[in-house]
C-alpha positions in Angstrom: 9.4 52.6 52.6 13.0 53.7 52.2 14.8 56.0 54.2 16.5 59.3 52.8 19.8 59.2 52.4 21.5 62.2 54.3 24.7 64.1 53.4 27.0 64.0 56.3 27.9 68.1 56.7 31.0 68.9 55.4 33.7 69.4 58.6 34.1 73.0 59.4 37.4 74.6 58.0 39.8 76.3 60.6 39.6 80.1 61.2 41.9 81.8 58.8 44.4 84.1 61.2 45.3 87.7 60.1 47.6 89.5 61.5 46.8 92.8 62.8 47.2 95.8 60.3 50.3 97.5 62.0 50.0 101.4 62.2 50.7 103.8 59.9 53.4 105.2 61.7 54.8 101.5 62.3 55.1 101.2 58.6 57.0 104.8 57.9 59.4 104.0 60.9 60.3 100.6 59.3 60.8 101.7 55.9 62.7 104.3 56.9 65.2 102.1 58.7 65.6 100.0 56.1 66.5 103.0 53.8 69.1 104.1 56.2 70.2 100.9 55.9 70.5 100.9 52.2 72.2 104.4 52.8 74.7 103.5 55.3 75.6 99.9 53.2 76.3 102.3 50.1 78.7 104.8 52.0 80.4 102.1 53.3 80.6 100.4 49.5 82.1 102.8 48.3 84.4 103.7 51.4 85.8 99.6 50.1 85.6 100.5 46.7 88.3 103.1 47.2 90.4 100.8 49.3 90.3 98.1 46.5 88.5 95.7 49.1 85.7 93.6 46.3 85.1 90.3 48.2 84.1 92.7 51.6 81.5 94.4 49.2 79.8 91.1 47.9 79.9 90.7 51.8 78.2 93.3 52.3 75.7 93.4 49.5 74.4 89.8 50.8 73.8 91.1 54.1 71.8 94.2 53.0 69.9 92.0 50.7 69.2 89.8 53.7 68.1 92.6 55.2 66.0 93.6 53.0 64.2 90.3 52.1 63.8 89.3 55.9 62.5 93.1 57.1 60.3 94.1 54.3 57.7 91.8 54.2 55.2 90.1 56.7 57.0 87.1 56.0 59.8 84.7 58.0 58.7 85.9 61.6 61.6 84.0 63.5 64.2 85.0 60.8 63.3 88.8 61.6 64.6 87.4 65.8 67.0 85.3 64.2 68.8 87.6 61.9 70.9 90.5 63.6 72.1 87.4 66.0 73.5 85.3 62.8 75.1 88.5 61.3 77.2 89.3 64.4 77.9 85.7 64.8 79.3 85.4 61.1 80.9 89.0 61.9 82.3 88.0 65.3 83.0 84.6 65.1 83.2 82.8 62.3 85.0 85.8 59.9 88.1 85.9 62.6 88.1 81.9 63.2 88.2 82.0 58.9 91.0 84.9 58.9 93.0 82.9 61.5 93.0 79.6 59.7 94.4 81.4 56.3 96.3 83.1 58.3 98.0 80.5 60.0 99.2 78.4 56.3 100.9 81.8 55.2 104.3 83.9 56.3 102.1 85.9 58.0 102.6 89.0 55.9 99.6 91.5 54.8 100.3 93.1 51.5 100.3 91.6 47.9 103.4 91.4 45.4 102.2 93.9 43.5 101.7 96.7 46.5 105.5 95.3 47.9 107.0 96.4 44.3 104.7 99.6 44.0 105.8 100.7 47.4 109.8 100.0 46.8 109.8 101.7 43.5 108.0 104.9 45.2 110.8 104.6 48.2 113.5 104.7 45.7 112.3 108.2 44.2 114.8 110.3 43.7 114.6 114.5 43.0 114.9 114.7 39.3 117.7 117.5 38.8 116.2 121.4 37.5 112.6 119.8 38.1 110.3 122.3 40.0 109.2 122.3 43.9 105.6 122.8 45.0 104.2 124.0 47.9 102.6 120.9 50.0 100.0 120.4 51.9 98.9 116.9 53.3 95.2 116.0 53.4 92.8 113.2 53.7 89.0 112.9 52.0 86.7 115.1 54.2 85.0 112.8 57.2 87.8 110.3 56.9 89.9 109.4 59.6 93.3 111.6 59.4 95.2 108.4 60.9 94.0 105.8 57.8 92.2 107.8 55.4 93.8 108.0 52.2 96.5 110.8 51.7 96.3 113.7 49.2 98.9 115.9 48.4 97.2 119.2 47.2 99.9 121.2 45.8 100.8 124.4 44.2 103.8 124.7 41.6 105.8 127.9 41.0 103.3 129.3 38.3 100.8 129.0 40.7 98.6 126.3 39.8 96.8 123.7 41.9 96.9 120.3 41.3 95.8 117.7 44.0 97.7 113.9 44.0 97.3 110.8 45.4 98.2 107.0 44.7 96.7 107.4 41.3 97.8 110.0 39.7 97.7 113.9 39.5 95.1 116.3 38.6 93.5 119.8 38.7 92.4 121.0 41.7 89.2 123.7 41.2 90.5 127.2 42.5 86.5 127.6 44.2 86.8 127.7 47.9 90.7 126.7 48.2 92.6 129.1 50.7 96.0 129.8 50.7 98.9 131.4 52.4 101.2 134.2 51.2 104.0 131.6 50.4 101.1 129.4 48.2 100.9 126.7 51.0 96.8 125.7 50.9 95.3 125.8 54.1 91.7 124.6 52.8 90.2 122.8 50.2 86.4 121.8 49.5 86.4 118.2 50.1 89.6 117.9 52.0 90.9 117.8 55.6 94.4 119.2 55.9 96.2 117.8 58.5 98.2 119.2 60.9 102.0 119.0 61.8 101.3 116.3 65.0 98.4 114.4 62.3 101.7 114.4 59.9 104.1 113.0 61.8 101.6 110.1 62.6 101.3 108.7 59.8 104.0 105.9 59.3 102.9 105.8 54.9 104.1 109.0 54.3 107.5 108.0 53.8 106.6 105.8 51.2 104.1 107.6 49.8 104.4 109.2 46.5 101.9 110.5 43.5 102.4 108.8 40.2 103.4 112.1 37.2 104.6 111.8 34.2 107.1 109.2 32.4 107.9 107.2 35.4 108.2 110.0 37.3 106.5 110.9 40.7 106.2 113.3 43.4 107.3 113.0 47.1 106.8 115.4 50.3 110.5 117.1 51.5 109.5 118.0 55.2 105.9 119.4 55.7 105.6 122.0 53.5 107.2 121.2 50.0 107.3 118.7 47.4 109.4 117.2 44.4 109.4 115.5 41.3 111.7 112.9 41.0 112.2 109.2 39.5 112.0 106.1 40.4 115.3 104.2 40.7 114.3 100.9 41.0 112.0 100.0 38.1 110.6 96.1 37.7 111.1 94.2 35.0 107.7 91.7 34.5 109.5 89.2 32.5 112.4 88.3 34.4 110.5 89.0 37.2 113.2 91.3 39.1 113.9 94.8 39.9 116.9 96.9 39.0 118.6 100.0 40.6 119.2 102.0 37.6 121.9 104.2 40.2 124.2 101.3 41.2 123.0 98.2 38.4 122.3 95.9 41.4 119.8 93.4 40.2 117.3 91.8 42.9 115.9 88.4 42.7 112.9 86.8 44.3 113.6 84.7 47.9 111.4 83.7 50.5 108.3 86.9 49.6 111.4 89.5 49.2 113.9 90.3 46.7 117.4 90.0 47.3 120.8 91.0 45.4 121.1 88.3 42.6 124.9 88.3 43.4 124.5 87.8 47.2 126.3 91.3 48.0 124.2 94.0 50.0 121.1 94.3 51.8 117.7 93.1 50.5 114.8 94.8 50.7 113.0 94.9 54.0 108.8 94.7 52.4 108.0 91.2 51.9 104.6 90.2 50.5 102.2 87.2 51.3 102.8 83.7 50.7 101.4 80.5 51.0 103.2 78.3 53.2 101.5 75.1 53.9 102.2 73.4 56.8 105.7 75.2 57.5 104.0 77.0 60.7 102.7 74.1 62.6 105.8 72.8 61.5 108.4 75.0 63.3 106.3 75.0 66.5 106.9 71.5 66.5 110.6 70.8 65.4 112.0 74.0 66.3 114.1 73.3 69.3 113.6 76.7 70.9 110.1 77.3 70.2 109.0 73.7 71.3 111.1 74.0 74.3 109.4 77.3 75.1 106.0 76.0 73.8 106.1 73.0 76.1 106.8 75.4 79.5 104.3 77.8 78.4 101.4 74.9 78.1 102.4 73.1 81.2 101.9 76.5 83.6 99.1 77.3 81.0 97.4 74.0 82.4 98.3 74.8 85.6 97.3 78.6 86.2 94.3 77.7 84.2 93.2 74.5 86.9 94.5 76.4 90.1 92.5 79.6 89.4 89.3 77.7 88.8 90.3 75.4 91.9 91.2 78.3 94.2 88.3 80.5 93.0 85.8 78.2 93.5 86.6 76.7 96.7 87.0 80.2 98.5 83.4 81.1 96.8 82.0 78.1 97.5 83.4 78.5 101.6 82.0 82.3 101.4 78.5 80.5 99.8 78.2 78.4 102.3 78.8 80.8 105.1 76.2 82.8 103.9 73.9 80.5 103.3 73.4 79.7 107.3 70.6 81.5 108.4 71.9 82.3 111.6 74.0 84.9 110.2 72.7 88.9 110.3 72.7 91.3 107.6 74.2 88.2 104.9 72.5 91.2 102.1 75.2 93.8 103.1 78.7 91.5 103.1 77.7 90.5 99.8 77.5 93.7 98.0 81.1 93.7 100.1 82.2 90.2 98.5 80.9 91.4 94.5 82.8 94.6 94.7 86.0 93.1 93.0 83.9 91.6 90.9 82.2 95.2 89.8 85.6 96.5 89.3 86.9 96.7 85.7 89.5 93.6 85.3 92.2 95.8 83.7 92.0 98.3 86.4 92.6 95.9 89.1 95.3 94.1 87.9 97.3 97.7 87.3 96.6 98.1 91.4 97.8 94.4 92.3 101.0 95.4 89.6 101.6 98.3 91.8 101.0 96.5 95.0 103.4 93.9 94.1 106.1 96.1 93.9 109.4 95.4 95.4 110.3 98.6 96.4 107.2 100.5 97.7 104.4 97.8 97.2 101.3 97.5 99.7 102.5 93.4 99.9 105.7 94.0 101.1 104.8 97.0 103.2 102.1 94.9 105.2 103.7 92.0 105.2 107.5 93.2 106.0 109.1 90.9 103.2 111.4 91.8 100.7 109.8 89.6 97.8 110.5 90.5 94.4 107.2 89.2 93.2 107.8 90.3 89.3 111.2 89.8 88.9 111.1 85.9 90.5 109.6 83.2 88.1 107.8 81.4 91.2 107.0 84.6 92.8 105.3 86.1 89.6 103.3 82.8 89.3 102.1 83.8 93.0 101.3 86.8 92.2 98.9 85.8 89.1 97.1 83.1 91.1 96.7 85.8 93.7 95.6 88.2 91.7 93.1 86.1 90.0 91.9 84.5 93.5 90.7 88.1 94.1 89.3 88.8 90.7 87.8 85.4 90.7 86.0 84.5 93.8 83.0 86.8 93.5 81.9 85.6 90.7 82.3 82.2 91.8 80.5 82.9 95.4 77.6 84.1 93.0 77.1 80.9 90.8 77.1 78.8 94.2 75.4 80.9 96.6 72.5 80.4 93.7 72.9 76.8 93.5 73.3 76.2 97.5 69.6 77.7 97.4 68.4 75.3 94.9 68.9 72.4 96.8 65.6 71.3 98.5 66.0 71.8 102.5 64.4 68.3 103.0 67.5 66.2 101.5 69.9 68.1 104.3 67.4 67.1 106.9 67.2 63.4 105.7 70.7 63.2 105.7 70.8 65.1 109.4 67.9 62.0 110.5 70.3 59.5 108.7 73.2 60.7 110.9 75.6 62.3 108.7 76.9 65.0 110.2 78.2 68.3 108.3 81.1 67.2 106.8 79.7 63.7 105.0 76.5 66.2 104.3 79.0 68.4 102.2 80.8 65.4 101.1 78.2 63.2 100.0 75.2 65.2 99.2 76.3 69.5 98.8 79.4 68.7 96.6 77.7 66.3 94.0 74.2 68.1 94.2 76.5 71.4 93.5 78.6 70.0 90.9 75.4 69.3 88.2 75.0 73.0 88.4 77.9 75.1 88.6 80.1 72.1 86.8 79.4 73.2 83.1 80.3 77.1 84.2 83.6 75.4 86.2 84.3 74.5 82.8 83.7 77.7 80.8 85.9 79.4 83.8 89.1 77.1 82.8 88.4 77.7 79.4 88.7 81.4 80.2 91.3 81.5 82.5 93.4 79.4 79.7 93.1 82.3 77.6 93.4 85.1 80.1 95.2 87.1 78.2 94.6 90.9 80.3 95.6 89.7 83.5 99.0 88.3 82.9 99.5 91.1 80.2 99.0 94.2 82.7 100.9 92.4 85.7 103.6 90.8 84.5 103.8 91.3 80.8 104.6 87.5 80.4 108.0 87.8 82.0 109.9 87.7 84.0 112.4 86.6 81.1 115.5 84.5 81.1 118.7 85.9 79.9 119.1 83.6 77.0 115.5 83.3 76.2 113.9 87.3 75.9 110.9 86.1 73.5 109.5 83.4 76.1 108.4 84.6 79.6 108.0 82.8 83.2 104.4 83.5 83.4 103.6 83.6 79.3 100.3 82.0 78.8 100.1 80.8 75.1 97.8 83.5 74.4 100.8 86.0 75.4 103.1 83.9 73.5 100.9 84.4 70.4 100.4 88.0 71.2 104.2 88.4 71.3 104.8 86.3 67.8 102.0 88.6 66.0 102.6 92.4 67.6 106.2 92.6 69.4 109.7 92.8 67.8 111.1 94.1 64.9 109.8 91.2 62.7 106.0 90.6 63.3 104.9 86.9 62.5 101.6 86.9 61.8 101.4 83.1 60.6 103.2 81.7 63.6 100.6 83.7 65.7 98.0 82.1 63.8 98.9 78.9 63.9 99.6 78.9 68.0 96.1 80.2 68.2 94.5 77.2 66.2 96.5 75.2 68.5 94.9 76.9 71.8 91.6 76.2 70.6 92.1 72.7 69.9 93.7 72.3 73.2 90.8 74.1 75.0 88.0 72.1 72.5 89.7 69.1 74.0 89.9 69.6 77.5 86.5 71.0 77.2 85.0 68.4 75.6 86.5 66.3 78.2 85.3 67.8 81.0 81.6 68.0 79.6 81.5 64.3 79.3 82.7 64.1 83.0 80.1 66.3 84.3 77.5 64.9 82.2 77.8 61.6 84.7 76.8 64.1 87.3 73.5 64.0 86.9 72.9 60.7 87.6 72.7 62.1 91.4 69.4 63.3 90.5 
């Protein structure tokens, strides 16, 4: 008799999931962000379009479409977390570190050849003789900013038509809805702001500005209220690659980004354009005699004020932790709000007060005190001053990161040491300190990093100075950071590369020493 052969049953398959059908009013809500999305990317698309700026579009285009893809379907849950954090780290982050590296290998200048020409052949327009004069009024787009919006001249010429100018060229400008004054001036056009006198006089590309007309010609404001035609009288000849004044026949070469009298005789012009130049950057910090000089005093009080603000911060917090940690002491909840007040305070606000304080004259230091310190006019005093100043701003926050680690450590390893014999000082030494160190070390390490760059501070108290008399560009208490500052923002001539390239030197530095100190504190935890 043989036995039937059974089929083993087939294994179960696993529940399919499906997610929840969201509501309808989930559904409208998302779709409608994601048009006001597509809305808001447009405007500004075409707000770049007008200023010429096509690689920020394509920019922009790939993020909507991100957007779009990640948002609209059911799809790439984590990427819909993920998302917003990535595009304000690429916005942030990465897009300034990528502007500061180009920066850094050019002359640090910010507008094309082709603008630098534009803008000294509009400079050199001149008031055509018998031409007419119109009545001017200044205007930007309507809903752009009146500091940077584009400028429009709308004009009226002595028969009493309305044109409306800008960098391209002139045209009509529809009578509907334009008011005027008695003398023809327009006070209001649909689609326009007109600025007033104070909006004027704040715009630094007025002078410059001029609206393209007629056979070379173009036209130019004369005060606030009128306008002329003139001509250029520098043109640009393409093929020899140099401009000519037509008035005087001086012919200007190309040297160093900026042309310049091909017989050596007179002034160049002052708009130079961008330029790639290598290495040359790095290369003065380091064989410039002045600059390196200056750069080697700025990095060794750098490392200094860095390591003795971290040092002094922490041990006062650390004292104040430890204090409060006892539990003998009464109402411990009420002197700490105290002790995190300065750290509540706005930064920039207290170091005005402890500029003020360190007055010579009528300070609160010298008051109390009874000394007659010049604490911002003395290189050693200044230094003083920061540390001091930083102490207070500083300590809170490191009385918070300890007073939270102090209360980590497990009360039993204090009382084997106390049965062991160690009394409070080898306790703090041996067991507190390294037991500590594993948790506050890597934020020790984030707080040089930041006092390295602590660019406010010394700013609003000191300004980087005080300066030497045969040095004005390189202060007593410059961090590099002010330095850089200084190169890119102060003086007469700006240099945005040389700014650039100190700051890809800081972050080296500070990648270094950080990367240092990580690998120290890494052998810390071994005491666990």
């Amino acid at each position: 008799m043989s036995l039937a052969t059974k089929t083993p049953p087939a294994p179960a398959s696993p529940p399919t999931y499906h997610s929840p059908k969201p509501p309808l009013w989930a559904v409208i809500v998302k779709w409608a962000a994601l048009a006001l999305v597509v809305v808001v990317a447009f405007y500004l698309a075409t707000r770049l379009a007008d200023e010429g700026y096509g690689l920020y579009i394509v920019i922009l285009a790939i993020v909507v479409m991100a957007v779009l893809v990640v948002y609209s379907t059911r799809r790439s849950i984590p990427m819909k977390y993920l998302l917003p954090g990535l595009i304000l780290l690429l916005g942030l982050q990465v897009w300034p570190i990528i502007m500061t590296v180009s920066t850094a290998f050019t002359n640090g200048q910010t507008i094309t050849k082709a603008e630098t020409i534009t803008a000294i052949e509009r400079n050199s327009v001149r008031e055509v003789a018998g031409a007419p004069r119109y009545k001017l009024s200044i205007a930007v787009k309507e809903g752009s900013d009146v500091a940077t919006g584009n400028l429009f001249f709308l004009l009226t010429s002595p028969d009493g038509a309305l044109k409306v100018g800008d960098e391209k060229g002139l045209s009509d400008l529809p009578a509907d809805g334009v008011v005027k004054t008695d003398s023809g001036k327009i006070t209001k056009a649909p689609g326009f702001t007109v600025l007033n006198a104070r909006q004027i006089n704040a715009r630094k590309d007025l002078a410059t500005f001029a609206v393209p007309s007629t056979d070379g010609s173009g036209i130019k404001a004369v005060g606030l209220s009128e306008a002329f035609e003139g001509r250029a009288t520098v043109t640009y000849d393409e093929a020899s690659d140099t401009l000519k004044n037509t008035a005087t026949g001086q012919v200007y070469v190309v040297k160093d980004a900026r042309f310049v009298p091909q017989d050596g005789k007179g002034q160049a012009f002052p708009q130079k354009w961008v330029e790639n130049v290598g290495f040359k950057n790095f290369q003065t910090i380091l064989t410039d005699s002045s600059i390196r000089s200056g750069f080697l005093k700025i990095f060794a009080w750098n490392i200094a004020f860095a390591a003795l603000s971290v040092i002094t911060t922490f041990i006062l917090g650390m004292l104040l932790a430890l204090l409060f940690n006892d539990e003998r002491l009464k109402g411990k909840s009420y002197y700490r709000a105290l002790l995190v007040l300065p750290y509540a305070i706005p930064g920039f606000v207290t170091s005005l007060l402890w500029a003020s304080m360190f007055n010579q004259d009528y300070g609160l230091v010298n008051s109390l005190t009874h000394l007659d310190v010049d604490w911002l006019g003395n290189p050693w005093a200044a230094k003083a001053a920061i540390l001091i100043a930083n102490l207070w701003l500083g300590f809170p926050y490191m009385f918070l990161i300890t007073t939270g680690a102090l209360q980590s450590i497990p009360s039993d390893v204090r009382e084997a040491a106390k049965i062991d014999g160690a009394g409070p000082a080898r306790t703090l030494r041996s067991i507190i300190m390294p037991l500590l160190l594993v948790a506050v070390g890597p934020l020790l390490i984030a707080s040089f990093a930041f006092n390295f760059n602590n660019f406010s501070l010394v700013y609003l108290l000191t300004g980087g100075g005080p300066f030497d008399s045969d040095n004005t560009s390189i202060g007593n208490t410059d961090l590099l950071i002010t330095y850089a500052f200084r190169l890119a923002f102060s003086g007469t001539s700006p240099d945005y590369g040389l700014a650039a390239a100190v700051s890809i030197i800081i972050f080296f530095i500070v990648a270094i020493m950080s990367y240092a100190g990580f690998r120290r504190t890494a052998s810390l935890e071994e005491v666990n």
